[in-house]
C-alpha positions as CSV (number, residue, x, y, z in Angstrom):
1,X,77.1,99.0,106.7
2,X,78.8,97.3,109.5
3,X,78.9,98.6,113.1
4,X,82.2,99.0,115.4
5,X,80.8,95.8,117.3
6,X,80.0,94.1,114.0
7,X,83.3,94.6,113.4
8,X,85.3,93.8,116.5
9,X,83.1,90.3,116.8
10,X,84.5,90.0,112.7
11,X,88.2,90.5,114.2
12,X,87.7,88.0,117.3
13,X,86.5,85.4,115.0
14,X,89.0,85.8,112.6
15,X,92.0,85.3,115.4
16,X,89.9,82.1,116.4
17,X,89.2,83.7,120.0
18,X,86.5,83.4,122.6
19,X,85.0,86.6,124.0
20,X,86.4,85.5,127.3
21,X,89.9,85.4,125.6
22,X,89.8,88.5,123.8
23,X,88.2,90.5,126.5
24,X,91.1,89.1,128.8
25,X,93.7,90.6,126.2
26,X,92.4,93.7,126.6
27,X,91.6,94.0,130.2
28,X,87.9,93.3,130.5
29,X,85.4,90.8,131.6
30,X,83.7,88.7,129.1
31,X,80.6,90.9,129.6
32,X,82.6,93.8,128.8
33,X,83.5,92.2,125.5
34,X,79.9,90.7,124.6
35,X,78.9,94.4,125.2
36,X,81.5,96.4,122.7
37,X,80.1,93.4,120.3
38,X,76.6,94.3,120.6
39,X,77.1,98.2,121.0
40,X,76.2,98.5,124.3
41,X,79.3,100.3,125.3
42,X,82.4,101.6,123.5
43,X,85.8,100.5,124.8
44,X,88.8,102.6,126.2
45,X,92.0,103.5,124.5
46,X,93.6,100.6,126.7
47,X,91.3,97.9,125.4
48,X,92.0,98.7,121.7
49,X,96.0,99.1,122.0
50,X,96.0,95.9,124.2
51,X,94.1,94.0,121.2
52,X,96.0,95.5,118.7
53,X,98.8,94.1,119.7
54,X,97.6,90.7,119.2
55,X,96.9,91.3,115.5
56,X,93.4,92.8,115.8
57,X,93.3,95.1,112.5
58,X,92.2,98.6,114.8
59,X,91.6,101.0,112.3
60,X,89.3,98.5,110.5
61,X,87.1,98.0,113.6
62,X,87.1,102.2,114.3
63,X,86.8,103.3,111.0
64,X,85.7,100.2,108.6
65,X,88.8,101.0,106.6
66,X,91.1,97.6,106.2
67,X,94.5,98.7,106.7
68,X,96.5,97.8,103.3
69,X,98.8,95.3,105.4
70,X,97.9,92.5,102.8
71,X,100.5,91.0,99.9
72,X,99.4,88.4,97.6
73,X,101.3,85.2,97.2
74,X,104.1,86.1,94.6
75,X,104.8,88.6,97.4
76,X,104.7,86.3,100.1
77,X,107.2,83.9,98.3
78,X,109.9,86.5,97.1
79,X,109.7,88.0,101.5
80,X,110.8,84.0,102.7
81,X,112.9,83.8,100.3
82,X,114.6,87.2,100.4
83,X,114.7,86.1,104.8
84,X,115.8,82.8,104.4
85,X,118.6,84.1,101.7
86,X,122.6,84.3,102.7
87,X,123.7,88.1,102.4
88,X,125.5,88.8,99.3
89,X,122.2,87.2,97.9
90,X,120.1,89.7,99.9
91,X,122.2,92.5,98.1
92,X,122.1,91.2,94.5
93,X,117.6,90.8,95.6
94,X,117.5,94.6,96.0
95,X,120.0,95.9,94.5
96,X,121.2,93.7,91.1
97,X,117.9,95.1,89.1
98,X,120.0,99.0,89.3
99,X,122.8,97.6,89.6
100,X,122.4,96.3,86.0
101,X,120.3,98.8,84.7
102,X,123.6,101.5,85.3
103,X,125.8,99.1,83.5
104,X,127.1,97.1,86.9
105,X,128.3,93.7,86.8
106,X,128.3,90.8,89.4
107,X,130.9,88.4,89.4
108,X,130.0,84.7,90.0
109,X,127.1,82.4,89.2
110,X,123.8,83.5,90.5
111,X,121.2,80.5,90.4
112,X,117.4,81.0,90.4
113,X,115.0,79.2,92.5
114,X,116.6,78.7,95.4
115,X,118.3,82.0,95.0
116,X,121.8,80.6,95.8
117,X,125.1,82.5,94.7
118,X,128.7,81.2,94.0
119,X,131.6,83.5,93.9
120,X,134.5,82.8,91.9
């Protein structure tokens, strides 16, 4: 079983940081940080919502618990494209598989791949 500092040093590495950057995030000396590593002291509420912020997963390094922030790739692809897509696309994305379902019909030519509508 992992430690909080076991943890936190896991985090650091992770976001490609130094001790001396990630304590400075947080607040702290290097020292401080190379001590919350090795469990020589715990850090304050400050420290962890200052860290957090940069991406540090916290209630992974508290509890050991990774938060279930993670989507695979088909995810991934359908979120860009669903961002990079013009409105009335957006609306057919979240809507057009009820839309259908209830007997709905869109009017125009909807293209896959590149998610692209023309209206008539």
């Amino acid at each position: 079983m992992t430690t909080f500092g076991d943890r936190l040093k896991n985090e650091r590495e992770k976001l490609k940081l130094t001790q001396e950057q990630l304590g400075a995030i947080g607040g702290v000396k290097r020292l401080a940080q190379a001590n919350y590593e090795n469990g020589k002291r715990q850090p304050d509420t400050t420290y962890l919502a200052e860290i957090a912020k940069v991406g540090v997963d916290i209630l992974y390094v508290i509890l050991g618990t990774k938060a279930n922030t993670t989507i695979n790739e088909e995810e991934l692809l359908l979120l860009q494209k669903f961002r990079n897509a013009e409105p009335a696309v957006r609306k057919f994305m979240l809507y057009g598989g009820e839309a259908t379902s209830i007997g709905q019909n869109f009017e125009g030519d909807i293209h896959g791949g590149e998610f692209k509508v023309e209206m008539k």
